[in-house]
C-alpha positions in Angstrom: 32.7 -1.4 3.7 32.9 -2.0 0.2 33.5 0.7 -2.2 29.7 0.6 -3.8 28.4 0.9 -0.1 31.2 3.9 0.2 29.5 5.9 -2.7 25.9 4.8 -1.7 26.4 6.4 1.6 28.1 9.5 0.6 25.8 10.4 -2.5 22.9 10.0 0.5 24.6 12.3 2.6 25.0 14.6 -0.2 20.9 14.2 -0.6 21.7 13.5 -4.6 19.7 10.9 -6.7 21.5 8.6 -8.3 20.5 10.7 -11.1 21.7 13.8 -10.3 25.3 12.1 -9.7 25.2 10.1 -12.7 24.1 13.4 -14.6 26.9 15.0 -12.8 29.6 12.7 -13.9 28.5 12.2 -17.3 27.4 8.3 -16.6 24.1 7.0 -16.7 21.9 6.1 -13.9 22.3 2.6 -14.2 26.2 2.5 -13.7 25.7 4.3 -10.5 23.2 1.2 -9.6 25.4 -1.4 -10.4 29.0 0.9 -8.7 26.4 1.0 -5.8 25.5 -2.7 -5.9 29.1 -3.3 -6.6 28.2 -5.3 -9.9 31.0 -2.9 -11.2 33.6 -0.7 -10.2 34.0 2.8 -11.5 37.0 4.3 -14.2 39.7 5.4 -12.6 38.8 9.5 -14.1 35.4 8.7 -12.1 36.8 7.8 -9.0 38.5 11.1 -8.7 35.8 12.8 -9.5 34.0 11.2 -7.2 36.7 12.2 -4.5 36.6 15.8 -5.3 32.5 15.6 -5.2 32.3 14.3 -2.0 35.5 15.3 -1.0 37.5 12.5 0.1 41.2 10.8 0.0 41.2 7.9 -2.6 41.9 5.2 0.1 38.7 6.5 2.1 36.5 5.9 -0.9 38.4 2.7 -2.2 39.3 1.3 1.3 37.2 2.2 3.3 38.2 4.2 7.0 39.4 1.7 9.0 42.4 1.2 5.9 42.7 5.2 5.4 43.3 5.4 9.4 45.5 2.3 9.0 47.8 3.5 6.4 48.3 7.2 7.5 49.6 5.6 11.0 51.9 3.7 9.3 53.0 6.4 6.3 56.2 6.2 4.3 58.7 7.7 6.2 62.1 9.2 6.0 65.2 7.4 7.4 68.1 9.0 8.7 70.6 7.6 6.3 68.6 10.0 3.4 66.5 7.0 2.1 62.9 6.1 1.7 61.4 3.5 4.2 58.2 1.8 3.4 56.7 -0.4 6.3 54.1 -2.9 5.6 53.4 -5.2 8.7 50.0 -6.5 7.9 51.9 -8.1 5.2 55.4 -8.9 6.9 57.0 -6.5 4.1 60.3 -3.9 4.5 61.6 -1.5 1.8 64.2 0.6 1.9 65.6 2.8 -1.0 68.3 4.7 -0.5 68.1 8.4 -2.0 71.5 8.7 -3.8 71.8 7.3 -7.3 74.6 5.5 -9.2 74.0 5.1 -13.0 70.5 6.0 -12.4 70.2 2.7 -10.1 70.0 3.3 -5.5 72.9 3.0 -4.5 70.8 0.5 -1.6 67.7 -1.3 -2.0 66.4 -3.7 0.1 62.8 -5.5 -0.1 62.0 -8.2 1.7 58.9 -9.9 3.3 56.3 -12.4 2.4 55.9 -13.0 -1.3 58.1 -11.9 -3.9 59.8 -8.9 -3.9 62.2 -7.2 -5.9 65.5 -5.5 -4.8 67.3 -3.3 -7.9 70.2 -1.6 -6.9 74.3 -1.4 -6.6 73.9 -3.0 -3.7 70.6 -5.4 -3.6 68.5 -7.3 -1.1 65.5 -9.0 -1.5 63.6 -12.1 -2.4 64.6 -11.6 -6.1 68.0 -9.2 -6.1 69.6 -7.5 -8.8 72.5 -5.3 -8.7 76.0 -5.4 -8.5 76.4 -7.0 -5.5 73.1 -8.8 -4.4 71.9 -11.1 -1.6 68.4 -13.1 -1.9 66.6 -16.2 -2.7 67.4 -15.2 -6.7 69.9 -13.0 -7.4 72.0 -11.7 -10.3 74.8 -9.4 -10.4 78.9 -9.1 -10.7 78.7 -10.6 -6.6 75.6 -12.8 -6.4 74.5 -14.6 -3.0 71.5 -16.8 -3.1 69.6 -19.8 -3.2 70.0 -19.0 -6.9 73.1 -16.8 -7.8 73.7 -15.6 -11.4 77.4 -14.0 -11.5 80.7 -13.3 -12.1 81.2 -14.6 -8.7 78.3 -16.4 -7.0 77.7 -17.9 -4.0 75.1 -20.7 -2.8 73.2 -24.0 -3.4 73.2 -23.3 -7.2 75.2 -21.4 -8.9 76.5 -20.2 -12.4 79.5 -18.1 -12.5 
């Protein structure tokens, strides 16, 4: 479901006009027409006040329910070694940050998966890694291991060190 048909079918339930909601968001009727027809999409200060109206989460009006069911069974979770990890398996991506900080920088952060990804931390993995020591496809830092290393010391098919 598309986000027009998303507002289209709540402002019916809500037995508004397009009208009244245009008058109550301070649009005009024809913007609702064409957010409805999805020949635009709304400003992001409408879209939450189009949440609050009809009193839904952001991913249920933008995504549809399917995606908001989909992404609160999969929600970012805490780890046991006190870091943040993010799951993503429709598209084959991990993230893991850790929670303690060195020189404002994770002291871990790894984020890998299709596509390219960046890893910033003291110690870094990902598709593109930066951070003291790093491992990925591009890295750069004082211990580099890559397809591409950048370093003091760097390890892999091309280096500069």
């Amino acid at each position: 479901m598309t986000t027009g048909q998303k507002i289209y079918e709540c402002r019916k339930k809500a037995g508004m006009t397009q009208e009244e909601l245009a008058d109550r968001l301070g649009v005009s009727r024809q913007a609702v027409s064409k957010w409805e027809s999805d020949m635009a999409f709304p400003e992001t200060e409408k879209i939450l006040e189009l949440c609050k109206l009809f009193s839904l989460s952001a991913d249920e009006l933008l995504f549809g329910q399917a995606q908001a069911e989909e992404s609160q069974s999969q929600p970012v979770q805490e780890d046991s070694l006190r870091g943040v990890l993010i799951r993503h398996a429709g598209n084959l991506h991990y993230e893991y940050i850790s929670k303690t900080k060195v020189f404002g920088l994770p002291l871990v952060h790894v984020n890998i998966g299709l596509g390219m990804y960046r890893a910033k931390g003291i110690f870094a993995i990902g598709n593109i890694a930066t951070g003291f020591v790093s491992l990925g496809f591009l890295s750069v830092g004082l211990r580099s291991f890559g397809l591409l290393a950048l370093g003091r010391l760097a390890f892999r098919t091309v280096a500069i060190g």
